[in-house]
C-alpha positions as CSV (number, residue, x, y, z in Angstrom):
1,X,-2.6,-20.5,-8.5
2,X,-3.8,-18.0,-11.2
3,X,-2.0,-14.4,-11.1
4,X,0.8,-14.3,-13.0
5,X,2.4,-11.2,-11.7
6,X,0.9,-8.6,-9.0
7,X,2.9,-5.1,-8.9
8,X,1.9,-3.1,-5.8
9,X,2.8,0.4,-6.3
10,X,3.3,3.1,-3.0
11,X,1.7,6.2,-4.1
12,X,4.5,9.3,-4.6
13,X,5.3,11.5,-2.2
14,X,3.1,14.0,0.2
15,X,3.5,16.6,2.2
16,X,3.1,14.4,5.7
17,X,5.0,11.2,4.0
18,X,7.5,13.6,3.5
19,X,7.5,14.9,6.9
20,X,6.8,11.2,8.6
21,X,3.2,12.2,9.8
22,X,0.3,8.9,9.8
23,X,-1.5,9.8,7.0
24,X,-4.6,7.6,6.4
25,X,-8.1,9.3,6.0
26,X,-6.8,12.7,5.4
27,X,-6.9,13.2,1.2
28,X,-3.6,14.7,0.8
29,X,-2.3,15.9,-2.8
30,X,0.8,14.4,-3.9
31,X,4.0,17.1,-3.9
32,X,5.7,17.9,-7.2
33,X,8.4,15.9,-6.2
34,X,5.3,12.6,-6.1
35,X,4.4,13.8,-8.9
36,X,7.5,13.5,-11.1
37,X,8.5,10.1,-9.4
38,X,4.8,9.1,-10.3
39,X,5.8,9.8,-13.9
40,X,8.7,8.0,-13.7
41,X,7.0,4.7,-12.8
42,X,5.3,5.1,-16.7
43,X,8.1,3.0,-17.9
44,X,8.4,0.2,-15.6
45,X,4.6,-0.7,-15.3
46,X,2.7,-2.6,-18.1
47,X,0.6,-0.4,-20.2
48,X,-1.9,-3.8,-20.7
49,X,-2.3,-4.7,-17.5
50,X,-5.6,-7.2,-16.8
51,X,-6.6,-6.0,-13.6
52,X,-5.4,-2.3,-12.3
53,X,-6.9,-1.4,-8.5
54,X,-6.6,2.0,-6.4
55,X,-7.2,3.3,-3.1
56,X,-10.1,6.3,-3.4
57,X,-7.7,8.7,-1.7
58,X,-6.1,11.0,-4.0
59,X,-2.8,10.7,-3.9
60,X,-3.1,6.8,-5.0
61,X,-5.5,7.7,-7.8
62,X,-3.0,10.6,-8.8
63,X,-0.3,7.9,-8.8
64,X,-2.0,5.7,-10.9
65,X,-3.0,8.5,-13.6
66,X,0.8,10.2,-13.8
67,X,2.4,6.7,-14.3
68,X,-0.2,6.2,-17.5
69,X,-2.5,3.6,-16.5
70,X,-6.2,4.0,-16.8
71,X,-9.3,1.3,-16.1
72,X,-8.7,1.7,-12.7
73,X,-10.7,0.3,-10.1
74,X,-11.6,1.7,-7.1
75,X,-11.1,-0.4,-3.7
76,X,-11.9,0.7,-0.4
77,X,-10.2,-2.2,0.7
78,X,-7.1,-0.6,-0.2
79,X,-7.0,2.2,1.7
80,X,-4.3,3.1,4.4
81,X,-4.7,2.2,7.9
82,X,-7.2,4.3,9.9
83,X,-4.8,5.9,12.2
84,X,-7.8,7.2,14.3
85,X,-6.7,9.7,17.0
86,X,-2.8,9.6,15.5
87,X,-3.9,11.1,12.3
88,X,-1.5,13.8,11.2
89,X,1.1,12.7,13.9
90,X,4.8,11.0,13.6
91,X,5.9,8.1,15.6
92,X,8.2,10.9,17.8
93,X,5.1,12.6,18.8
94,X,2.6,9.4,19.4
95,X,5.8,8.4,21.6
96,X,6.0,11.3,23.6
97,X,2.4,10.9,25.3
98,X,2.7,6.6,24.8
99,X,6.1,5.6,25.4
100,X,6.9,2.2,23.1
101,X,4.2,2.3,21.2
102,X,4.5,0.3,17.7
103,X,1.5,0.5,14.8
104,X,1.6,-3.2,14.4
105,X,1.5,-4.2,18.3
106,X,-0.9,-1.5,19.5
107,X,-2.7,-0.1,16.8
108,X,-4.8,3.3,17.1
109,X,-6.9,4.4,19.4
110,X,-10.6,5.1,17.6
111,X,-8.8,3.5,14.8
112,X,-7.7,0.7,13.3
113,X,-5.6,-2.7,14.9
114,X,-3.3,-4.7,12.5
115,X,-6.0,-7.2,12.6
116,X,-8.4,-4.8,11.3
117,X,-6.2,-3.9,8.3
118,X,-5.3,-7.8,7.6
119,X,-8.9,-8.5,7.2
120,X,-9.1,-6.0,4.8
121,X,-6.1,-7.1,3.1
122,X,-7.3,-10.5,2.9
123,X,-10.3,-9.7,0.5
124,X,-8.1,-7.6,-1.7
125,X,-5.8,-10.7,-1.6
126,X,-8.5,-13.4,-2.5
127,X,-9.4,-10.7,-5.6
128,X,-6.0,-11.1,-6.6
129,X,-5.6,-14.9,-6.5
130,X,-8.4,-14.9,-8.8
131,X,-7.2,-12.6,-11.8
132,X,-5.0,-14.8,-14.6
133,X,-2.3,-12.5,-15.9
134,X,-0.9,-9.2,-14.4
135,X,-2.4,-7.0,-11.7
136,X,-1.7,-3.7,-10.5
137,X,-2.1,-2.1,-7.3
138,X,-1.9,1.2,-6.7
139,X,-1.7,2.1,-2.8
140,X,-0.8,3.4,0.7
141,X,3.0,2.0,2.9
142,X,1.0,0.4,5.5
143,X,-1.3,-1.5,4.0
144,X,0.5,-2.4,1.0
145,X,2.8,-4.1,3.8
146,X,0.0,-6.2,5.1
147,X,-0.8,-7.0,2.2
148,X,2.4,-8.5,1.0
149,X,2.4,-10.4,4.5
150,X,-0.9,-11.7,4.0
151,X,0.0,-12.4,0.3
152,X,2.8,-14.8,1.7
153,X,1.0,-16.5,4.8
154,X,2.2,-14.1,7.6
155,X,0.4,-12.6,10.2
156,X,-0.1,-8.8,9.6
157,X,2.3,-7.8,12.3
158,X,5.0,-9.1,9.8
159,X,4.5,-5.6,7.7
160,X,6.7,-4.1,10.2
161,X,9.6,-5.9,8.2
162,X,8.6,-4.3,4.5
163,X,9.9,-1.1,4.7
164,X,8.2,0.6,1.9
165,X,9.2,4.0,0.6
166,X,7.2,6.4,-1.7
167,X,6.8,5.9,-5.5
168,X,8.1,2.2,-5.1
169,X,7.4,-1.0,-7.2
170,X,7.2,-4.5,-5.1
171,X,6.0,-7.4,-7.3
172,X,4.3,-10.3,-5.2
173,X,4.1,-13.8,-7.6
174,X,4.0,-17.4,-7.7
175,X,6.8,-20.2,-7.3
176,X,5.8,-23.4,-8.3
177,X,2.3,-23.1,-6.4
178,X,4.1,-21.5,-3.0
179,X,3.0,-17.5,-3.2
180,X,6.2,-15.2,-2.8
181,X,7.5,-12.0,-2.8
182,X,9.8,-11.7,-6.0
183,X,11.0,-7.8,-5.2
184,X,10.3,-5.3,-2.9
185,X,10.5,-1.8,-2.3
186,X,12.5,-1.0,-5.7
């Protein structure tokens, strides 16, 4: 056991999150709506923290920079699933062509598979197991979802149960020496 506290933050709001489109690869800018709720993490995220991690893609970065926190590290690790050949399209749409299809079950064709993402999420997990003191992670809904299921011990199908809207805080922890997920999606 070592980190104290680990804050995952969901990068504010785009113009597909908005609209429900798979948004992995494509470097979208955040709206000005994402923007202002970027700000308003400021307050609620340590200014000190000892370890503060970003996906490359913009609208993470962004994130991190409007809610004041600098020293960032850049992980590829960290960025959102590779949605492949669903890029740009909503669940209604993927539907339409491949009736019952689910992200964690199936995954993306010339993309990525829950597996893929979980191995992914597993390094970025190990990092964090390793820092002593507070971590911040700034990120993308789907694999910040792995990534508190991998944090806990569950397979990476078990995402499908952290909802995770834009702009949110979810703080991942300790109790005792048993890893847990102290809030989520506030």
């Amino acid at each position: 056991m070592s980190a104290a506290e680990i804050l995952l933050v969901r990068h504010g709001a785009t113009e597909w999150s908005a609209n429900g489109r798979h948004t992995g690869r494509t470097d979208l800018p955040l709206t000005p709506d994402g923007e202002a709720a970027a700000r308003a993490l400021r307050d609620r995220l340590p200014p000190d923290a000892d370890l503060v991690l970003a996906s490359p893609r913009r609208r993470a970065t962004e994130t991190c920079r409007l809610a004041g926190l600098g020293e960032v590290q850049i992980d590829d690790d960290l960025q959102e699933w590779d949605y492949g050949d669903y890029e740009g399209l909503t669940t209604p749409e993927i539907r339409a062509d491949r009736p019952g299809w689910s992200l964690w079950r199936d995954g993306c064709p010339n993309g990525e598979t829950a597996a893929d993402v979980a191995a992914r999420a597993d390094r970025v997990v190990a990092r964090l197991g390793a820092v002593d003191g507070v971590a911040v992670v700034f990120a993308h809904g789907h694999v910040l979802r792995v990534l508190g299921a991998r944090w806990v011990g569950l397979a990476p199908e078990a995402g499908a149960v952290l909802a995770l809207d834009p702009a949110t805080l979810s703080t991942l922890g300790w109790e005792r020496e048993q890893r847990v997920i102290r809030r989520w999606n506030a």
